[in-house]
DOVO-387800 format. One line per 4 residues: number of its first residue (from 0); their letters; for each residue x, y, z of C-alpha. Coordinates in nm, 3 decimals, padded with zeros to 5 digits. Layout:
// residues N
NUM = A = X/Y/Z; ...
//
This chain:
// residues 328
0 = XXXX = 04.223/15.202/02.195; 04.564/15.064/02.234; 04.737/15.365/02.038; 04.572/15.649/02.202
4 = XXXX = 04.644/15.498/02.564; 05.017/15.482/02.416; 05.000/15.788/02.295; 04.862/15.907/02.641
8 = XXXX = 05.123/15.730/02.850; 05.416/15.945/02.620; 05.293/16.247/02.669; 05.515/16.376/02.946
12 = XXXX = 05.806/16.150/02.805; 05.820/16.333/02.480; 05.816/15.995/02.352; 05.710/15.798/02.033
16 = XXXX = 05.519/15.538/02.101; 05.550/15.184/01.974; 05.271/14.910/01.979; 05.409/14.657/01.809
20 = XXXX = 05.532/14.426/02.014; 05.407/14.570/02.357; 05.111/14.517/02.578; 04.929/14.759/02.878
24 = XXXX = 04.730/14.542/03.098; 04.493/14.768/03.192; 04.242/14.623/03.430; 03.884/14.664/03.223
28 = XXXX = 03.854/14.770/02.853; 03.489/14.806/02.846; 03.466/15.056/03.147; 03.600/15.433/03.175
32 = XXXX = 03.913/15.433/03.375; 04.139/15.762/03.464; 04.480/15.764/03.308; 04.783/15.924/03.486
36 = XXXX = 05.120/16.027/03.312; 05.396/16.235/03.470; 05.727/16.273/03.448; 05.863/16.458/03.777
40 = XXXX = 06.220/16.554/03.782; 06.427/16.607/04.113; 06.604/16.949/04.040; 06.273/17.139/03.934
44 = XXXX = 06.032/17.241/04.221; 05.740/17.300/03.937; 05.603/16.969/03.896; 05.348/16.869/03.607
48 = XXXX = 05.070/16.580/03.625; 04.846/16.517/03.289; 04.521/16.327/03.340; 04.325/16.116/03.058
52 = XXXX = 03.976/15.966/03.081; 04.018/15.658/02.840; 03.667/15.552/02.726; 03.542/15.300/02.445
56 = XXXX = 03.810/15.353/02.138; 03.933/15.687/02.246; 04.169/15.868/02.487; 03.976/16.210/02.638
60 = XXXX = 04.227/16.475/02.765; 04.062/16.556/03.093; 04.094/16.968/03.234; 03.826/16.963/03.501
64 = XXXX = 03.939/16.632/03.738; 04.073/16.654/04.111; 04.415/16.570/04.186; 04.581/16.591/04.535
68 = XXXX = 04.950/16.510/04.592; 05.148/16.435/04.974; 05.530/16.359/05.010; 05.595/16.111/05.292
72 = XXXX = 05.261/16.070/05.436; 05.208/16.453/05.455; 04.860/16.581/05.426; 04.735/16.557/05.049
76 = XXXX = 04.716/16.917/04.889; 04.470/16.922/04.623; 04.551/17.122/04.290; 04.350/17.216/04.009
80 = XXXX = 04.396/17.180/03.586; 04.613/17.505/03.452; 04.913/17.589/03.277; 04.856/17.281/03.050
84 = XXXX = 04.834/17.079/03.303; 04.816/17.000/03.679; 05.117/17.178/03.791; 05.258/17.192/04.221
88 = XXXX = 05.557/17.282/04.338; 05.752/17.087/04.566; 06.105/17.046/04.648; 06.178/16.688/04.608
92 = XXXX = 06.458/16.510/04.806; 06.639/16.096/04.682; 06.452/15.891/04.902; 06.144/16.110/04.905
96 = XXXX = 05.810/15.886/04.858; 05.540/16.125/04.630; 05.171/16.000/04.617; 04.896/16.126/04.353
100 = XXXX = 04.554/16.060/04.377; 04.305/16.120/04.090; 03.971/16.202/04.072; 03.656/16.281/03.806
104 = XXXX = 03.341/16.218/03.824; 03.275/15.882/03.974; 03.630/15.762/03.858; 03.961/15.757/04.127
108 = XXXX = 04.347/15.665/04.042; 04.607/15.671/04.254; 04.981/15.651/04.196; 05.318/15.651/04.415
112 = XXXX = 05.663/15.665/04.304; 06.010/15.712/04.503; 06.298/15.981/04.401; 06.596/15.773/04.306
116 = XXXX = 06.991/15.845/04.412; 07.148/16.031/04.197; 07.498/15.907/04.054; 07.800/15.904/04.286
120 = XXXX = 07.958/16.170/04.035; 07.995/16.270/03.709; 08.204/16.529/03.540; 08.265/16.633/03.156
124 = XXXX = 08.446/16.822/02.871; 08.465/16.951/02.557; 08.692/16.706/02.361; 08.628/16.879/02.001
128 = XXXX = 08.497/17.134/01.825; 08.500/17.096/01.448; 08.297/17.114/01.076; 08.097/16.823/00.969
132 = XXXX = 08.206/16.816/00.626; 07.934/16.543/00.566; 07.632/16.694/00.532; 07.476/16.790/00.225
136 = XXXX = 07.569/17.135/-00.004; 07.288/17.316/00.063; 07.272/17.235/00.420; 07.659/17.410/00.440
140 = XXXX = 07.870/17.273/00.680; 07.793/17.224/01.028; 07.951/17.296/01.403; 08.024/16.977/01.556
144 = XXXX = 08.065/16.968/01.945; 08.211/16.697/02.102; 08.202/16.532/02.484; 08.330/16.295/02.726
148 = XXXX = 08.133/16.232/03.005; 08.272/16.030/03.271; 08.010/15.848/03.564; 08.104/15.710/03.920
152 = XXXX = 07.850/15.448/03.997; 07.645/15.416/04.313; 07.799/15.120/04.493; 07.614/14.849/04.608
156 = XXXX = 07.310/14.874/04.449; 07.145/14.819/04.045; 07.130/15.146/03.895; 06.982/15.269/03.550
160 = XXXX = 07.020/15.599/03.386; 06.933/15.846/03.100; 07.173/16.088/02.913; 07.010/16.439/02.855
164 = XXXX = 07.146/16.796/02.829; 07.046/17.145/02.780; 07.226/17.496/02.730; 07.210/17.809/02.975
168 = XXXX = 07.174/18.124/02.834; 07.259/18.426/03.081; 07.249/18.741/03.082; 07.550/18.845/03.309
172 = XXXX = 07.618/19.227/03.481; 07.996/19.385/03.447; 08.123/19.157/03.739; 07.985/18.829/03.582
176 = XXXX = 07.671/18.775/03.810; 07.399/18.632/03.643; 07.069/18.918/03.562; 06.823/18.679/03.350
180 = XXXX = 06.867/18.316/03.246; 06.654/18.046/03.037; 06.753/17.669/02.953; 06.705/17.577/02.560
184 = XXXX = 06.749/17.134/02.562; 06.996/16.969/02.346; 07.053/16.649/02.201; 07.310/16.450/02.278
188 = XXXX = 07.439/16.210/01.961; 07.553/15.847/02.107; 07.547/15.683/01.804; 07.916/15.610/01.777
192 = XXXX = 07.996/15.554/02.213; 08.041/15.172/02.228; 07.832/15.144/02.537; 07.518/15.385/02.424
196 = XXXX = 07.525/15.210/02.095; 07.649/14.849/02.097; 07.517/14.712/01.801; 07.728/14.975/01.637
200 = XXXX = 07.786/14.954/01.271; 07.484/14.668/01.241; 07.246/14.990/01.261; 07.113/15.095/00.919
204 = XXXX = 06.808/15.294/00.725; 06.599/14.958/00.795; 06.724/14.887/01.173; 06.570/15.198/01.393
208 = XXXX = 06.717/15.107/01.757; 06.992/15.404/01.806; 06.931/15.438/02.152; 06.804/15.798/02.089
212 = XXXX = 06.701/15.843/02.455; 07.052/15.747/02.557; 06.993/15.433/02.835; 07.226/15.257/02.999
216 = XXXX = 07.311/15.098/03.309; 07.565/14.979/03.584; 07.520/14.637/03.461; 07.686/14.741/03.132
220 = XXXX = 08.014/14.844/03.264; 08.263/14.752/03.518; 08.424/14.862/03.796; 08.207/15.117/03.854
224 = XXXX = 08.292/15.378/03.625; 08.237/15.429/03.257; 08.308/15.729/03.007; 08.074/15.829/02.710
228 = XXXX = 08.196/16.039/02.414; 07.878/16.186/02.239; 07.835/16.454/02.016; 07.567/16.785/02.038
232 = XXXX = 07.297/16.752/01.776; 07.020/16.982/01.712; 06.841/17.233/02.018; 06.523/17.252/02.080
236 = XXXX = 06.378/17.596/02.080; 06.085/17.775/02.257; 05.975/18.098/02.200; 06.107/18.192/02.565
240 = XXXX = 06.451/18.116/02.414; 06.405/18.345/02.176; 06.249/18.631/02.351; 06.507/18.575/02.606
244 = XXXX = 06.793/18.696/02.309; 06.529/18.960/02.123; 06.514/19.115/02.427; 06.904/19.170/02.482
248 = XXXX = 07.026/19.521/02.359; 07.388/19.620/02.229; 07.670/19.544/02.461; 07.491/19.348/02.682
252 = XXXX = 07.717/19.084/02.792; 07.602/18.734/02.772; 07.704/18.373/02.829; 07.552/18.033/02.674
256 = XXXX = 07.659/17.734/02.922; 07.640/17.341/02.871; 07.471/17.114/03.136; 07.510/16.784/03.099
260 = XXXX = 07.271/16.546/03.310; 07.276/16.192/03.436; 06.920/16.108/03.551; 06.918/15.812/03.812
264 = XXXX = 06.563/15.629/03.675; 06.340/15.339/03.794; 06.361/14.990/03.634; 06.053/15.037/03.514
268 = XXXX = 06.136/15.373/03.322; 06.419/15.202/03.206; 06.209/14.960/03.044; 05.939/15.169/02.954
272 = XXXX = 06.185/15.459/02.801; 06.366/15.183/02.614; 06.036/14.962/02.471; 05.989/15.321/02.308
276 = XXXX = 06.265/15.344/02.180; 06.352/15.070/01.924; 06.099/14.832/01.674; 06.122/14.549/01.938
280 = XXXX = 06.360/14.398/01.718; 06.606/14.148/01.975; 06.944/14.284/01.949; 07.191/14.300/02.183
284 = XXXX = 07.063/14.595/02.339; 06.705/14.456/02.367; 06.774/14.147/02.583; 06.533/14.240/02.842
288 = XXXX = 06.132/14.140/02.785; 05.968/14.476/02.598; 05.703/14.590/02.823; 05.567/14.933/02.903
292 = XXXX = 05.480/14.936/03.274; 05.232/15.095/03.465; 05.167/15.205/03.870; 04.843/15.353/03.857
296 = XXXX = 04.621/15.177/04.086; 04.249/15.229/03.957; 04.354/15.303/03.619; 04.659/15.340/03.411
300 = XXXX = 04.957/15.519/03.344; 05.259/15.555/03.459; 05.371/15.796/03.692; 05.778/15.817/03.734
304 = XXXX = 06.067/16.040/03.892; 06.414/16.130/03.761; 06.754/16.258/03.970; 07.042/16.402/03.810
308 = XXXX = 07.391/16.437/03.857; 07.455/16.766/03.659; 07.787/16.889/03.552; 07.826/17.269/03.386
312 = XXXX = 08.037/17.393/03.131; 08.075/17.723/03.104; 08.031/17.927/02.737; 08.264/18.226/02.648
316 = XXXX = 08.155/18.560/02.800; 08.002/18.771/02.475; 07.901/19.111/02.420; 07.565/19.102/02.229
320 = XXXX = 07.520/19.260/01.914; 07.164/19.313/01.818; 07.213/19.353/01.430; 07.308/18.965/01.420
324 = XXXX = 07.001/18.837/01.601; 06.780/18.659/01.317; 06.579/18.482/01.564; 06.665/18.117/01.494
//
């Protein structure tokens, strides 16, 4: 039972979850209760809710509840499953308050969450391009990109953030407008930035706490600005990526842009995001209690909303050439 509700509850995260040392208190075992997970971002109007009916030892993905959704006290507008999921658009604002209630069968949840600030201000660059010579022959030697992203605090209050990035592929007309775009996510490597990774060179095969989500928070710098320097590791690709560049025809010019994002986050997705992402082993970075929280009122789940601070770097203008597309 335990598993599948973690499993649930990661869902949206794109998470791995952990049950080791971590404990849901969900309000009755025995009983059917609805489970709510969603992940709602600031700077995307399509917004997706996944709903779970968690019954005796299992976790049942659920495509025929109710869900209605209000920002601010606004009258609830109800939305039906589709599109792998229970997707609404909205235009989220920091400060917004976004409610969700739940229904199926005889069974109601309800959740609320609030959009956070985003960071005062962040801006980065390309330090280094360069071969990794160190992985293996018959890999072949790899492009290395490297970062530094610098962040301007919110004053005044606790903030807690997550380091993400994705590329933007465009397809541009002779004047440079943009015709056709899609976003492909990246990883961002902060193995080796002192405050991303501060157990540093304790890490090993047996010690899996890298920080692979990329946390951190105000209260591990000072004076209210800090710099990371993180490298580009592998892209995640969807087959709308690579229609996007089958679709492209000889001399069409193109352009493949770097966004890097600083998503202001809750405590509790803090804490939730990081009890994922380590063995519960008490390092250094660990020093808080591991928990996974939970705001779903009537059931369980966790409902939760990110803002970013984005900053673009722009990719060399290219003509395409068809012949070289292999489709990776």
């Amino acid at each position: 039972m335990k598993k599948t509700i973690y499993a649930a509850l990661a869902t949206l995260l794109t998470l791995t979850s952990c049950e080791n040392d971590v404990e849901i208190l969900w309000r009755d075992t025995n009983n059917p209760v609805l489970v709510l997970c969603a992940q709602l971002k600031q700077d995307e109007t399509r917004h997706r809710v996944q709903i779970y009916c968690s019954e005796g030892a299992g976790c049942n993905y659920l495509e025929d509840a109710r869900l209605s959704y209000s920002v601010n006290g606004s009258a609830p507008v109800t939305i039906e499953y589709g599109d792998y999921g229970y997707v609404f658009d909205a235009d989220l604002k920091p400060g917004d308050k976004i409610a969700l209630q739940a229904s199926w069968r005889d069974l109601r949840a309800s959740a609320e969450a609030i959009v956070p600030q985003s960071a005062a201000e962040i801006t980065a660059v390309e330090t280094k391009r360069e071969m990794d010579n160190s992985t293996p022959d018959y890999v072949g030697k790899q492009p290395v990109t490297k970062y530094a992203i610098s962040v301007r605090d919110q004053a005044g209050q606790k903030d807690y953030y997550m380091l993400a990035a994705y590329q933007l592929a465009r397809k541009l007309d002779a004047d440079g407008n943009t015709l056709a775009s899609i976003r492909g996510p990246i990883h961002l490597d902060g193995s080796k930035d002192k405050l991303l990774n501060p157990i540093g060179d304790q890490a090993s095969e047996f010690l899996s706490i890298s920080n692979y989500f990329n946390l951190f928070s105000d209260e591990m710098f000072a004076g209210g600005t800090c710099t990371l320097n993180v490298e580009q590791g592998y892209a995640i690709r969807y087959n709308d990526w690579n229609d996007f560049f089958a679709n492209l025809e000889d001399g069409d010019l193109y352009a493949i842009d770097t966004v890097i994002q600083v998503y202001s986050i809750s405590f509790d997705e803090f804490m939730y995001v990081k009890a994922q992402d380590g063995d519960g082993i008490d390092l250094e970075f660990m020093t808080e209690p591991v928990i996974y929280p939970e705001n779903v009122s009537g059931g369980l789940g966790f409902v939760t909303v990110m803002t970013p601070a984005s900053w673009t770097i722009p990719g060399e203008v290219l003509s395409w050439e068809a012949t070289l597309y292999t489709g990776e």
